[in-house]
N, C-alpha and C positions, 0 to 999 in steps of 0.2 A: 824281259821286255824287249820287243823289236827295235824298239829305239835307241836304246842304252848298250852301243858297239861301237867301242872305242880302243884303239889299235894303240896307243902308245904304252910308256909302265905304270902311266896314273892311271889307265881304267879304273882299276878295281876301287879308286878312292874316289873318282868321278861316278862312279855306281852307286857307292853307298851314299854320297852328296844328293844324289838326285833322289834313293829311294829315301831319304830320311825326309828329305823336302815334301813330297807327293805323302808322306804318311800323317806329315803335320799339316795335309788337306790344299799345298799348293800345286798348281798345272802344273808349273816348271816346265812349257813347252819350249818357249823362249828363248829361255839357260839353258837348253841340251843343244838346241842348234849353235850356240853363242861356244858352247864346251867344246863340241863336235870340230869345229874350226880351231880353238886352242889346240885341239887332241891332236888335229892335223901338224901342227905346226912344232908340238912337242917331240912327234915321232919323226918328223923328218930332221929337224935339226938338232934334237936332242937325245937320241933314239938310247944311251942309254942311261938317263937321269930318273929317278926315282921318287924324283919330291921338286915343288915349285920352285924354282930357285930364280934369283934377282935378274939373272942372263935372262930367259925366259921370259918374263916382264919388261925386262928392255928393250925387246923386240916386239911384243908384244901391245904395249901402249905407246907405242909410235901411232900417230892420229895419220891417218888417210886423209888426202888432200881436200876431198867433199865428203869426211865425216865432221859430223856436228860434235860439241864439245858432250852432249849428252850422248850419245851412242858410245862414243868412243866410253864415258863413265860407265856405262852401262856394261860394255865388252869386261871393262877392268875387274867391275865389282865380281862380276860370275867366277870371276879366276880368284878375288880374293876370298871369296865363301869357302873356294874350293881348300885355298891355304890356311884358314881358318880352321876347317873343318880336318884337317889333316893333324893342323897342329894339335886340336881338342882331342887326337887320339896319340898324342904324343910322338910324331913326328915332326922334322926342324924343318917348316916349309917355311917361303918367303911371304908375309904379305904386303902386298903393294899399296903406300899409303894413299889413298884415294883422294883425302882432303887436300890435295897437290895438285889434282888435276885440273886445268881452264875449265873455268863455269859460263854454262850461258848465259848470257847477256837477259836479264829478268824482264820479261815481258809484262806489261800493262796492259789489261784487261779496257778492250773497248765495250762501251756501256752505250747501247742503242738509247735512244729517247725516245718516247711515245710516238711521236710526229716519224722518225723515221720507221719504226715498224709498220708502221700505217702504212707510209709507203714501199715499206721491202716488201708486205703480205698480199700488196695489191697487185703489185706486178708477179709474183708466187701465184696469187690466183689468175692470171691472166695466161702460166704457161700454156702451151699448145700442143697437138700431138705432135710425135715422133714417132716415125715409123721402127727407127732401130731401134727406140726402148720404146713400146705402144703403151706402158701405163705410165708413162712421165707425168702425164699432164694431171693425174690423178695422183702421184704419189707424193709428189712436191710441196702440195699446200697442206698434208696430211704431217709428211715429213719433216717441216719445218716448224710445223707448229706445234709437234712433241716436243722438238728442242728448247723450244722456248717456252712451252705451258707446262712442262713440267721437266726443264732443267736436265734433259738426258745427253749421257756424252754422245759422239754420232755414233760411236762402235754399239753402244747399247739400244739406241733405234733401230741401226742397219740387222743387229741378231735379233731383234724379235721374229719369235716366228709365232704361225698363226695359235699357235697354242696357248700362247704368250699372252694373248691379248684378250681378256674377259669383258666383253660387249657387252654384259647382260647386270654385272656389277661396276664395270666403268673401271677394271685395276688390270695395269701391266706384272709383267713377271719380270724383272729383270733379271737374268742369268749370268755368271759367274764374271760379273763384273771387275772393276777393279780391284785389287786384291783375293780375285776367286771369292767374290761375296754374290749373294743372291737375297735382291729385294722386292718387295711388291712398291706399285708406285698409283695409288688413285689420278684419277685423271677427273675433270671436273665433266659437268653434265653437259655442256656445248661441247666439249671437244671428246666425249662419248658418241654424242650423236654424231659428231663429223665423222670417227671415227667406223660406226655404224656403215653410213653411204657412203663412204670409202669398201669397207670390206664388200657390200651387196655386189660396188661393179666388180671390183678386182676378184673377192673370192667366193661368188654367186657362180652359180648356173654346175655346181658342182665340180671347179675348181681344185686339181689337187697343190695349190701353193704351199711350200716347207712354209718359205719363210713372210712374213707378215707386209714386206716390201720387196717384191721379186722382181727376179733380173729374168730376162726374156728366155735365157737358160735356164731357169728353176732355179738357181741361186739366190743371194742375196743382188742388191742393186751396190752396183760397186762405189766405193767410199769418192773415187776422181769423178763420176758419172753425179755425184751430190755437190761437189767442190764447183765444178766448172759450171754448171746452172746459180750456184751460190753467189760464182762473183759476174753472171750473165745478170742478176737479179739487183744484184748490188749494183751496177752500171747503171740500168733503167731507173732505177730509184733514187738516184744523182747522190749515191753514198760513194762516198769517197774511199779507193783501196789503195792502203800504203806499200803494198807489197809484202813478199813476203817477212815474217818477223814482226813487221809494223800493224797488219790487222788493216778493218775488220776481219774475225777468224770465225768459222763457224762457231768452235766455240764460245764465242763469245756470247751466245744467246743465254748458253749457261751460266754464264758470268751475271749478265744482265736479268734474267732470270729471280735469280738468288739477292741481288740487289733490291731489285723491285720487289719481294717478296717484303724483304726486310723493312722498305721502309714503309710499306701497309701495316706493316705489325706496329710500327712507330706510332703513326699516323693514329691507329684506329684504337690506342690506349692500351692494348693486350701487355700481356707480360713478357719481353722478349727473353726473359731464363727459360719460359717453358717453350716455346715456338722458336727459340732458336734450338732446339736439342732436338725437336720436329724434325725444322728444315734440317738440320746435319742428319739426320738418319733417311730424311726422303732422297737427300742428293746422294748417299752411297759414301759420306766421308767417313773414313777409316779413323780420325783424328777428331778433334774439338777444335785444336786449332786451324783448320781449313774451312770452316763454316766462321770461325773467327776472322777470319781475313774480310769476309765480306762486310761483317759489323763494320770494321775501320773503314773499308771503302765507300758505304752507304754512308758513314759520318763523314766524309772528307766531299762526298760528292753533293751531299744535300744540304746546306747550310739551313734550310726550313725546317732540318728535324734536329738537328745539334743540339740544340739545349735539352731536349728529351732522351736525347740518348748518353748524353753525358756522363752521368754518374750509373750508367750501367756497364758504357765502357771504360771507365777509368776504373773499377773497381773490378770487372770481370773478364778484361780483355789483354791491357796491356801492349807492352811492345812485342817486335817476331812474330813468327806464324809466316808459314809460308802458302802459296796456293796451290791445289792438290788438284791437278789435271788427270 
């Protein structure tokens, strides 16, 4: 493979990490550029070392001045799969204890209220054209309104492409999402129809767009070109932004999303065992417990459902569970 050329003595144990990875159906694009940079830095200062060693890592997870505590994790873990996996064939590599490393600071999920989407989707429908991106004004209230009608992360609206999107049944395709999974995701009948007079202007008159929200280059519409109308939208709609870290995040629709889901299911008597195992498989969670975290949120947030939710979550929820972005 073109991509797997890597110049120090680990090659050949950085090859078989990656081709073993990709065989158990992960991308691993990520990890080959994250290695690629290790590879750099093995052959240069350690040009003749033969296995991971503790030197190595201690130059190695030294944190960049404006890396975040996650990246920098993320750098370390790729190197210790690799020692891992070294060691699984019976050589003495190091691995580097990760649970060591500064954790980011756990972000709190802001949860729009009724009243303010009211107002974010008003001023969303009110954008206007743009000449440097001519379908702004059309993709915006389209764009925004997946993420919150049906809970998609942004990267998963930005790769839909027009293939992706079945008009005529009203279901996305979501492709190789988080953890390289692939879901379908219905969408409900108003936001089909929107959907619809969306595609007629944008991909009418014979159209050849890849992707389902294109960027004036036949690309996707780029993820800062989404951010910056986000907090342009958020402004007008007199929502308050903390900054970075502190939110509103786009994300966050997702957040609020899944919430609001939950506490209709509360509300309207259903069985949340079974419609919680629903939403955990529509939102793309890998885990039970990531679709759990919202259970505790929606109880701490709604005092009007607590006592119906109660003994579902004390008996099926518990404490932990982390949030799965």
């Amino acid at each position: 493979m073109k991509d797997l050329v890597f110049h120090s003595k680990l090659s050949p144990y950085m090859v078989g990490l990656v081709e073993q990875k990709r065989a158990l159906g992960c991308k691993y694009e990520e990890q080959v550029r994250i290695m690629k940079h290790f590879d750099a830095l093995c052959a240069e200062k350690f040009p003749d070392e033969c296995t991971v060693t503790q030197n190595m890592l201690n130059i190695w997870a030294i944190k960049a001045p404006t890396e975040s505590p996650g990246t920098l994790r993320t750098r370390v873990t790729v190197v210790s799969h690799l020692a891992q996996y070294m060691t699984a064939l019976g050589i003495d590599a190091y691995i580097y204890p990760t649970n060591e490393l500064p954790k980011e600071s756990k972000y709190i999920p802001y949860i729009f209220s009724k009243d303010e989407l009211v107002r974010f989707f008003r001023q969303v429908d009110c954008c206007h054209f743009s000449a440097e991106v001519p379908d702004r004004h059309l993709i915006m209230p389209v764009l925004f309104r997946l993420l919150y009608c049906c809970g998609l992360r942004l990267g998963e609206a930005l790769r839909l492409e027009v293939r992706d999107v079945d008009l005529d049944q009203g279901v996305l395709l979501i492709r190789e999402s988080k953890n390289d999974n692939d879901r379908y995701v219905p969408m409900s009948f108003e936001l089909t129809e929107i959907c619809r007079e969306y595609a007629s202007k944008v991909h009418g008159n014979e159209a050849a767009h890849k992707y389902f929200f294109p960027a004036p280059d036949e690309g996707m519409i780029s993820s800062m070109n989404i951010y910056s109308n986000f907090h342009s939208f958020l402004y007008k709609a007199g929502i308050s932004y903390g900054g970075k870290g502190k939110g509103p995040r786009i994300y966050d629709f997702r957040h609020t999303f899944a919430v609001h889901c939950l506490r209709r299911i509360v509300l309207s008597g259903k069985d949340i065992s079974v419609y919680h195992q629903a939403l955990k498989t529509y939102m793309g969670h890998s885990f039970f417990k990531y679709t759990a975290y919202y259970l505790r949120l929606t109880n701490d947030m709604f005092p009007d459902i607590r006592q119906k939710m109660e003994a579902y979550y004390q008996l099926n929820i518990g404490g932990g569970g982390d949030l799965d972005e």
